[in-house]
VOTORDO-743900 format. One record per atom (N, C-alpha, C, CB): x, z, y. Coordinates in steps of 0.1 Angstrom, whole numbers, padded with zeros to 4 digits, always signed. Glycine has a CB too. Layout:
N
XZY
...
This chain:
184
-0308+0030-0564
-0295+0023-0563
-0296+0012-0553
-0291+0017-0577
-0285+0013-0546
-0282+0002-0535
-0274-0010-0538
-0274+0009-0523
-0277-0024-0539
-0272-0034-0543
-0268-0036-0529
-0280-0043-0551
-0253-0043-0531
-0249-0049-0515
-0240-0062-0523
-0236-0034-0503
-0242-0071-0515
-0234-0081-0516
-0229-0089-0502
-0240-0089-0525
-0220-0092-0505
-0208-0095-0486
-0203-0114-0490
-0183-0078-0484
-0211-0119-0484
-0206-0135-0486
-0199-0134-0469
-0222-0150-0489
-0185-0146-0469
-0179-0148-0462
-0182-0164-0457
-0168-0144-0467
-0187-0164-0446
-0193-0179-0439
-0184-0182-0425
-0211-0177-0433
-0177-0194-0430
-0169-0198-0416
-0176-0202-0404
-0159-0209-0417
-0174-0201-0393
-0184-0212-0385
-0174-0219-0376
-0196-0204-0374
-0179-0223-0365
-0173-0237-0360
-0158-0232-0357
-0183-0244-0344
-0158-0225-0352
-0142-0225-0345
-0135-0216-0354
-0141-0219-0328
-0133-0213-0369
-0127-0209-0374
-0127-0190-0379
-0119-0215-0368
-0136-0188-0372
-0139-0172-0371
-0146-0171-0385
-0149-0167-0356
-0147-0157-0393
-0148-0154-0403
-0164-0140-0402
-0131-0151-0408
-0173-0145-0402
-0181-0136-0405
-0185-0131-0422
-0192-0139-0397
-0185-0118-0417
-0190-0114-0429
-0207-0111-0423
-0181-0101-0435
-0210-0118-0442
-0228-0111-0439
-0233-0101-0450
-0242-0125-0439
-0239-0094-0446
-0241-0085-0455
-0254-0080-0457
-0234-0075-0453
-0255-0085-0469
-0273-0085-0474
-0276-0068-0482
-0278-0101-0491
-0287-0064-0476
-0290-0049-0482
-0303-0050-0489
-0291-0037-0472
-0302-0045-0502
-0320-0048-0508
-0322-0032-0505
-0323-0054-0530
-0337-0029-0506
-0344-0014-0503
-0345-0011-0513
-0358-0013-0496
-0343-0013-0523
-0345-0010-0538
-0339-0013-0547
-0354-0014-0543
-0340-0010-0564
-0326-0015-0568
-0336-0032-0572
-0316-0004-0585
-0324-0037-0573
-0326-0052-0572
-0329-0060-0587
-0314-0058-0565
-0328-0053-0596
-0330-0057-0611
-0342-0055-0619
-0322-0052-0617
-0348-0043-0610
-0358-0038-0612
-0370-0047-0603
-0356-0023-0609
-0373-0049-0595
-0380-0057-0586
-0373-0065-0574
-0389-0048-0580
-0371-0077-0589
-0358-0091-0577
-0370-0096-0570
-0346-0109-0588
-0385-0097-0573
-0390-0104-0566
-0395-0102-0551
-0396-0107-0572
-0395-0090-0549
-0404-0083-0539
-0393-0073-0529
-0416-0073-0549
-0378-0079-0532
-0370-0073-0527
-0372-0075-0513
-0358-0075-0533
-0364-0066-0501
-0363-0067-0485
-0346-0071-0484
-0369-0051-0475
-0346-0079-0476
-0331-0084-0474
-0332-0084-0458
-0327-0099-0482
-0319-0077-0454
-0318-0078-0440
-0302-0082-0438
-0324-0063-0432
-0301-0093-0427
-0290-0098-0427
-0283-0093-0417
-0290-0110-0427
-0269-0084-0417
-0266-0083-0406
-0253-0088-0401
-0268-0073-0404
-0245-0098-0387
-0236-0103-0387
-0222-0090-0383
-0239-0114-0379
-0214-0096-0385
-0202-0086-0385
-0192-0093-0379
-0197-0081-0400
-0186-0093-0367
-0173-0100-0366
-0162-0092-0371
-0171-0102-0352
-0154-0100-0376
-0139-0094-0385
-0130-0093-0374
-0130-0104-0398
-0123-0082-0374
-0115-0078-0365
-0103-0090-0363
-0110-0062-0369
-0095-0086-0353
-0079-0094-0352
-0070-0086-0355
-0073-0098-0338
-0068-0080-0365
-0058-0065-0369
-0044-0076-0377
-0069-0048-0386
-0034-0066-0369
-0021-0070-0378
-0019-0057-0382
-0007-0077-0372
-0012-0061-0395
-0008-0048-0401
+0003-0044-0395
-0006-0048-0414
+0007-0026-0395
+0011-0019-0388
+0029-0020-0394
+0002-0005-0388
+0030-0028-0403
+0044-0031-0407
+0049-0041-0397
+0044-0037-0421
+0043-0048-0393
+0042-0064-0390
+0051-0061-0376
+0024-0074-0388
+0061-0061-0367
+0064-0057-0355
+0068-0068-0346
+0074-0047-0355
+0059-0076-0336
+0057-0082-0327
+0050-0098-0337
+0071-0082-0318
+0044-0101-0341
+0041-0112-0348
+0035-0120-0336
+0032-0111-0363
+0039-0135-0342
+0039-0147-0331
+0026-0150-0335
+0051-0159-0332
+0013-0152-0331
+0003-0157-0333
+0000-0178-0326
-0005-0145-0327
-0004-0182-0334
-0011-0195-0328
-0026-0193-0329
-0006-0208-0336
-0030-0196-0313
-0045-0193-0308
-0051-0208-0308
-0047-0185-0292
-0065-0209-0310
-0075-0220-0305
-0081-0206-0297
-0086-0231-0317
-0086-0212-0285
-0093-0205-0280
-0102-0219-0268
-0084-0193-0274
-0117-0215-0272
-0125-0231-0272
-0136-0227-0261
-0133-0236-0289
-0137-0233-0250
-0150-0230-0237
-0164-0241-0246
-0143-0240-0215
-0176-0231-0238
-0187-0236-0240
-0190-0244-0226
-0196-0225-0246
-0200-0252-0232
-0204-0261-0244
-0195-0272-0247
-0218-0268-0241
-0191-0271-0259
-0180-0279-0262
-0184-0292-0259
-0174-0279-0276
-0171-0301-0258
-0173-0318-0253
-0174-0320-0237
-0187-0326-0259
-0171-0308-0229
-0171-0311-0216
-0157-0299-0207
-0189-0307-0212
-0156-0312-0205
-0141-0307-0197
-0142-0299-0190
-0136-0315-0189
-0138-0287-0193
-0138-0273-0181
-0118-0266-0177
-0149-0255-0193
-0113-0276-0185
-0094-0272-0182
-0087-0276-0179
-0085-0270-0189
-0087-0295-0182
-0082-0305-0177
-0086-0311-0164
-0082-0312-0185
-0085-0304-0153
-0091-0310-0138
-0072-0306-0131
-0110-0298-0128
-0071-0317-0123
-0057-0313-0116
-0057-0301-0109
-0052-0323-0108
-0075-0294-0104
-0070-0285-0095
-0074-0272-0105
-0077-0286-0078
-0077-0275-0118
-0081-0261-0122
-0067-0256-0134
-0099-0261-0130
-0061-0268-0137
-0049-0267-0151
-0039-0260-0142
-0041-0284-0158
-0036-0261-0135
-0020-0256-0125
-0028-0243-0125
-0014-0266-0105
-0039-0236-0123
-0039-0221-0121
-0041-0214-0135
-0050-0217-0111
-0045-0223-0144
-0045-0217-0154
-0030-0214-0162
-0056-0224-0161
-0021-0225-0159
-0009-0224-0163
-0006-0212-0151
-0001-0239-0163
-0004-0210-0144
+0000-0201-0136
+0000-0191-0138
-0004-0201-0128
-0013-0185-0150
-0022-0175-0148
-0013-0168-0159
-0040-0178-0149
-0010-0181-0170
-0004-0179-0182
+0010-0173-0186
-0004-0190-0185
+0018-0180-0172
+0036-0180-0167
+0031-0164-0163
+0044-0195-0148
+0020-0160-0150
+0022-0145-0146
+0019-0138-0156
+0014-0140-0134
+0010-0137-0169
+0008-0131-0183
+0026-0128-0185
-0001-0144-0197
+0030-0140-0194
+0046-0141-0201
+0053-0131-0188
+0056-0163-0202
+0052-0136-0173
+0065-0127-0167
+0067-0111-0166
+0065-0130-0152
+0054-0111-0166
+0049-0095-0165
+0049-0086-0175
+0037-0093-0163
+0052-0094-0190
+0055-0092-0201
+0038-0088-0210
+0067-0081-0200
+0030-0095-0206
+0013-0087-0214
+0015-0098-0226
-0009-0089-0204
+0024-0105-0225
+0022-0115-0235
+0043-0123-0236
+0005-0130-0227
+0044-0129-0247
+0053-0136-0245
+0044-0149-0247
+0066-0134-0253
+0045-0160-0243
+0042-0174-0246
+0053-0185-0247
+0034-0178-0237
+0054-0189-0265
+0062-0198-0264
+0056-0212-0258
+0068-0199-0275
+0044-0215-0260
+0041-0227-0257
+0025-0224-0256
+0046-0239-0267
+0017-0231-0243
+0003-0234-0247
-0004-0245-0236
-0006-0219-0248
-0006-0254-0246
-0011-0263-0245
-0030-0266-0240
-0006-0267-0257
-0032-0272-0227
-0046-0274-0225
-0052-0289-0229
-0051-0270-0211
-0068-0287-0236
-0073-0299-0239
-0084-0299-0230
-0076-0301-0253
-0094-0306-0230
-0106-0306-0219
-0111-0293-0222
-0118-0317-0220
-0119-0294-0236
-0125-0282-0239
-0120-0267-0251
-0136-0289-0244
-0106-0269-0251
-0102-0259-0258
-0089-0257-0253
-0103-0260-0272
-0079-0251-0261
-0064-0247-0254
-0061-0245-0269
-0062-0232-0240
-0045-0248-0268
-0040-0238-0283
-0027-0231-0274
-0034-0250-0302
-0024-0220-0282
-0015-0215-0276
-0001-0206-0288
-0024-0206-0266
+0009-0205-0286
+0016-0198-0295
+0017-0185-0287
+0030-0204-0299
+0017-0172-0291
+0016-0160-0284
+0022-0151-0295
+0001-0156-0279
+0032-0143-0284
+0031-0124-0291
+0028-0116-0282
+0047-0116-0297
+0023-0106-0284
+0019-0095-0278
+0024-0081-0282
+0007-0095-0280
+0027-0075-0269
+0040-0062-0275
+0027-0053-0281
+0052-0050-0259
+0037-0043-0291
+0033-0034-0299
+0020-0029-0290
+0046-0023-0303
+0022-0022-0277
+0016-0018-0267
+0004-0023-0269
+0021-0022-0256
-0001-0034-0267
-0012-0041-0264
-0019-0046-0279
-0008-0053-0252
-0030-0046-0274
-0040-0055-0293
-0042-0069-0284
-0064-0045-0302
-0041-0079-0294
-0040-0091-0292
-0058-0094-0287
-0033-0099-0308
-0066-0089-0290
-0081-0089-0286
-0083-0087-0272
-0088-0079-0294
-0077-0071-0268
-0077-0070-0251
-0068-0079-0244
-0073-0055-0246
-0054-0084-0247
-0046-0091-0236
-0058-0107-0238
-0025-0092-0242
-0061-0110-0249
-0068-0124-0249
-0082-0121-0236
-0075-0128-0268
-0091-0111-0246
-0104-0111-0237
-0100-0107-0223
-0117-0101-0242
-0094-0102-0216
-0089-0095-0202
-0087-0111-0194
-0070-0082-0205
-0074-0118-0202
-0069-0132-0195
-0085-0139-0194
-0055-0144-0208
-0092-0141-0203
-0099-0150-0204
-0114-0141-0195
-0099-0156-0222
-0115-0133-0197
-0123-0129-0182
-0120-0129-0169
-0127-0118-0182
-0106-0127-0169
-0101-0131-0153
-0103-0149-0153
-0080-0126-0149
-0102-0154-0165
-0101-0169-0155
-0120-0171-0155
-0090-0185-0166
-0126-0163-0162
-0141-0172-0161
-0145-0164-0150
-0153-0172-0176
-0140-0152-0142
-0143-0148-0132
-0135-0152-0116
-0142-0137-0137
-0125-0156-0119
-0121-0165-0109
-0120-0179-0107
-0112-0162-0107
-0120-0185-0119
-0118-0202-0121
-0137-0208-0126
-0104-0204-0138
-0146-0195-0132
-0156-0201-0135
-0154-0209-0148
-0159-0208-0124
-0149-0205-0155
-0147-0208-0169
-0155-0202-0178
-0135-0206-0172
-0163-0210-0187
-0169-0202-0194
-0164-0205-0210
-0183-0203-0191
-0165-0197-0216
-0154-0195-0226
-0168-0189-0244
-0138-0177-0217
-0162-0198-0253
-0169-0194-0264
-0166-0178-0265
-0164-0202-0278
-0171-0167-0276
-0170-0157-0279
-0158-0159-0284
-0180-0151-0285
-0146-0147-0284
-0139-0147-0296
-0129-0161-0290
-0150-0148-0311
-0117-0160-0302
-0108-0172-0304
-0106-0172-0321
-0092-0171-0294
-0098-0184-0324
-0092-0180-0336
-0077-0178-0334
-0094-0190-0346
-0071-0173-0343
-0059-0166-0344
-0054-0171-0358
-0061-0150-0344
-0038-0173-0357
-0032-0171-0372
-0019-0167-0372
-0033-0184-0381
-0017-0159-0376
+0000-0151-0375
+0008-0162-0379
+0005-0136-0386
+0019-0162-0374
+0030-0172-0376
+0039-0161-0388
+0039-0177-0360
+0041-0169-0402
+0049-0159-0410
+0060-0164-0414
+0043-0154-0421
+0063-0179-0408
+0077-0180-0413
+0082-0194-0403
+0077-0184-0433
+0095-0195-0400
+0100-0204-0388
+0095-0219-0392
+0117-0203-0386
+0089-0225-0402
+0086-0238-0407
+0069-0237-0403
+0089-0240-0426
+0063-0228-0401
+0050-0228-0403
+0050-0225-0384
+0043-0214-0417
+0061-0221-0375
+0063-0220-0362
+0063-0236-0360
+0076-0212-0357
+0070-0242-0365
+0077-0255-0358
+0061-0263-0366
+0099-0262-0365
+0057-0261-0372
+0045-0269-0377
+0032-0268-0369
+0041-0265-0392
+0030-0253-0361
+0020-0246-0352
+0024-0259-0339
+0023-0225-0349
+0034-0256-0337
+0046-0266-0323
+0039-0275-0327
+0065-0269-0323
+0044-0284-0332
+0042-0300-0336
+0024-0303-0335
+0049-0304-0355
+0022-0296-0342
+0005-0296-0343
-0004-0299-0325
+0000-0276-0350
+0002-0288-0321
-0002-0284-0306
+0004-0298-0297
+0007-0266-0300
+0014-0301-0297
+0015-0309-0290
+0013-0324-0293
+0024-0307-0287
+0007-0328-0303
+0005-0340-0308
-0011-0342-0307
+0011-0341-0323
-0019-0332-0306
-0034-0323-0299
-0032-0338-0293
-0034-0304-0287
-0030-0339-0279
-0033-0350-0270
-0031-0364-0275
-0024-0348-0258
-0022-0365-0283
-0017-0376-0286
-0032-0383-0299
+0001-0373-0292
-0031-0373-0305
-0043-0377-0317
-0054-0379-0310
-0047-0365-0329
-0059-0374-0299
-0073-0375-0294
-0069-0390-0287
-0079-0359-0282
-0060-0395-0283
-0060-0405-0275
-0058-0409-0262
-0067-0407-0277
-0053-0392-0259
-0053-0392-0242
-0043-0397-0239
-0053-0379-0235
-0025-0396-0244
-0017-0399-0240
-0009-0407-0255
-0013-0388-0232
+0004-0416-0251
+0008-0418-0263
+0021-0413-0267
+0008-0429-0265
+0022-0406-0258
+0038-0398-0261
+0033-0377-0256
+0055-0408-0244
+0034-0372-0264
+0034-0358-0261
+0040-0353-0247
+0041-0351-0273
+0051-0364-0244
+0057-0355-0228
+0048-0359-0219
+0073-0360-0222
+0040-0369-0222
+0029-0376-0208
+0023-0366-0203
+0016-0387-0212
+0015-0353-0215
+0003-0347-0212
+0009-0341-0204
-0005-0342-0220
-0001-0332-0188
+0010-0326-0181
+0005-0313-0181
+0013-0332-0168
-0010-0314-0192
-0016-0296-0191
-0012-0290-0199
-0032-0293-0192
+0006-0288-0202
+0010-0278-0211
+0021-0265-0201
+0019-0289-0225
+0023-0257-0209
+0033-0249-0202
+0039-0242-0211
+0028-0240-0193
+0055-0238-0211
+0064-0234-0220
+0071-0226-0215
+0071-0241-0224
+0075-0215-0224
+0088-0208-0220
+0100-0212-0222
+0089-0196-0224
+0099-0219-0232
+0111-0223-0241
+0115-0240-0233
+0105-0224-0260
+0106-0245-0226
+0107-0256-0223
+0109-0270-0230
+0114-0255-0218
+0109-0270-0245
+0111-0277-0253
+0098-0287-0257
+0117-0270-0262
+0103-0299-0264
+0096-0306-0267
+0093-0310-0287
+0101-0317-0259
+0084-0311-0293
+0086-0308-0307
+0092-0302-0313
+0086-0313-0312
């Protein structure tokens, strides 16, 4: 008999691994001398196939955190740029996304067409291949499921600068970009 057990361990940026311990033997019979091998698992980004266009809010965080790789005047304008040519071309809609030194948050949908995993990793290898960005594995994600929990993702993101200290009014910061153009 195969004992399995699956503990769920968050780590820094919100991502969800599963680990999954396998004994060689049954485990009741000889708990002391059991073999345990750990192996990591990333959890997918799946929406369910009911779900048709869901608005996600991203962190998506560069290594090594605590050092400014977004907020430089000559590197924010291309990344916004990069972001406006994503939304025009349609690989993405973006209502809002906001840059910090070392992370970004963003509100995003992505057409039926595309998985939210390839339009993210695709953007984010063009910029660490043309901008030299280097970027943690992965982002976190959270579907937006209701218009209070939108305007709370909003508010959150743009107040980002304001909590850290950089600016004291949310319109100061100038590394954000919108479709919608709006302010909280």
């Amino acid at each position: 008999m195969l004992v399995r057990t699956i503990i769920l361990a968050p780590t820094k940026v919100g991502v969800y691994h599963s680990l999954h311990l396998y004994f060689n033997h049954p485990a009741h019979l000889f708990p002391d001398t059991a073999v345990i091998s750990i192996m990591r698992i990333w959890l997918q980004h799946h929406t369910p196939d009911w779900v048709e266009y869901p608005e996600f809010f991203l962190t998506i965080s560069t290594r090594p955190r605590n050092q400014n790789q977004l907020c430089h005047t000559t590197m924010a304008p291309l990344i916004l740029q990069s972001t406006e040519n994503y939304h025009l071309t349609h690989r993405w809609h973006c209502s809002l996304i906001l840059l910090m030194p070392d992370h970004l948050h963003a509100l995003i949908q992505v057409p039926e067409r595309y998985k939210l995993t390839q339009v993210i990793g695709f953007w984010k290898g063009y910029l660490a291949k043309n901008l030299g960005i280097r970027w943690h594995r992965g982002f976190f994600d959270h579907r937006i499921r209701q218009v209070e929990s939108l305007n709370e993702k909003w508010n959150y993101i743009e107040m980002n600068p304001v909590r850290s200290g950089f600016v004291k009014n949310p319109s100061d910061w100038p590394y954000r970009w919108s479709s919608e153009g709006r302010y909280g």
